[in-house]
C-alpha angles and dihedrals in degrees: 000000000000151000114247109192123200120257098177133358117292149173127255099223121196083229144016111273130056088251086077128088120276121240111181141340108247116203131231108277102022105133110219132183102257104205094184153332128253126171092337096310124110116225110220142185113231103220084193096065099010087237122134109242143173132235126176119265095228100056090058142037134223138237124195122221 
């Protein structure tokens, strides 16, 4: 487990890939529990709605606790 924390806006996706519905935009430097990691995408809890999301890897950075 790990804390990604957001380098640009982005978008919460219900899947990893950009073909999946959005949920919500995330804001640069929002700091987000990353569970784990598939095809470049982190999957993330959203502590907001208690759903398990995706954002793109490249849009965030993680720190390790």
């Amino acid at each position: 487990e790990a804390t990604a924390v957001v380098a640009k806006k982005t978008v919460m996706r219900t899947g990893p890939g950009n073909g999946y519905a959005s949920v919500r935009d995330i804001k640069a430097g929002q700091k987000l529990t990353c569970l784990d990691e598939i095809e470049g995408w982190y999957l993330i809890q959203d502590h907001d709605t208690g759903c398990y999301t995706y954002i793109w890897s490249g849009d965030a950075h993680l720190e390790w606790k």
